[in-house]
N, C-alpha and C positions, 0 to 999 in steps of 0.2 A: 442432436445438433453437432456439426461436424466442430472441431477446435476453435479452427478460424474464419468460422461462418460469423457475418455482421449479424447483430445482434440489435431490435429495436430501444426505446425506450423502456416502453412495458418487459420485454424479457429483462434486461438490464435493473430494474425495479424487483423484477422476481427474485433474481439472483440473488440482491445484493440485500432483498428484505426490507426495504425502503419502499417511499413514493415515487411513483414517476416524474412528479413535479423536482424533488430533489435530484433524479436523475438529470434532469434537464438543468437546474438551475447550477449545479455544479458541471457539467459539460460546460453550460455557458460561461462559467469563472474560469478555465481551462482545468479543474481538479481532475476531474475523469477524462482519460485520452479517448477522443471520438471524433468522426468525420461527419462533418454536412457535405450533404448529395443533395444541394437546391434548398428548399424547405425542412428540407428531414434528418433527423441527427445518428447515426449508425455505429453501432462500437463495433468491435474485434473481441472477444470471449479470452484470449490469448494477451492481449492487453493489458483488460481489465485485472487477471490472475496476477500478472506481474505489477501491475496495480496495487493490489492487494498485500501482496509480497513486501513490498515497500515502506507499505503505511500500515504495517502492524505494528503496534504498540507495547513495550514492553519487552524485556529485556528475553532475548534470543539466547538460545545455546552457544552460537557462537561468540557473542558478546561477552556474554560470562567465563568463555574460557581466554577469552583477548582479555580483559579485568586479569585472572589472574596469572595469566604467562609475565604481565606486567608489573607483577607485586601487589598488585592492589592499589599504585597509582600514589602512594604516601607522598606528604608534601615534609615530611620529618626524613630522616637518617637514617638507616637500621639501627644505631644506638638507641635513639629516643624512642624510636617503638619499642625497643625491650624492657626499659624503665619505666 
């Protein structure tokens, strides 16, 4: 399947390891980016990834190193942290 070939429900269900019922009921919430064509709901594969990208959970590589280019974020002085 090419990148950004539309993608059904049930493929979308494969992918993502879920129900298809959840595929749908979150399109219908607006969570997942999809199109209706009439009666029928179609994602983008290309999307969904950056979908994905977004809502993952848990602290990133990059995160970690913006933490500490920052100090660590201390609500004290650098005095009182050494004491």
């Amino acid at each position: 399947m090419a990148r950004d070939s539309l993608m059904t429900v049930h493929d979308v269900a494969a992918y993502l390891n879920c129900s298809p019922s959840t595929v749908r009921r979150m399109a219908a919430a607006g969570d997942l980016p999809s199109y209706r064509i009439g009666r029928l709901v179609r994602f983008r594969r290309s999307e969904l990834e950056s979908w994905l990208h977004r809502s993952r959970r848990g602290r990133t590589a990059d995160a970690e190193r913006a933490v500490r280019d920052l100090g660590q974020l201390s609500l004290f002085g650098e005095d009182e942290q050494a004491g």
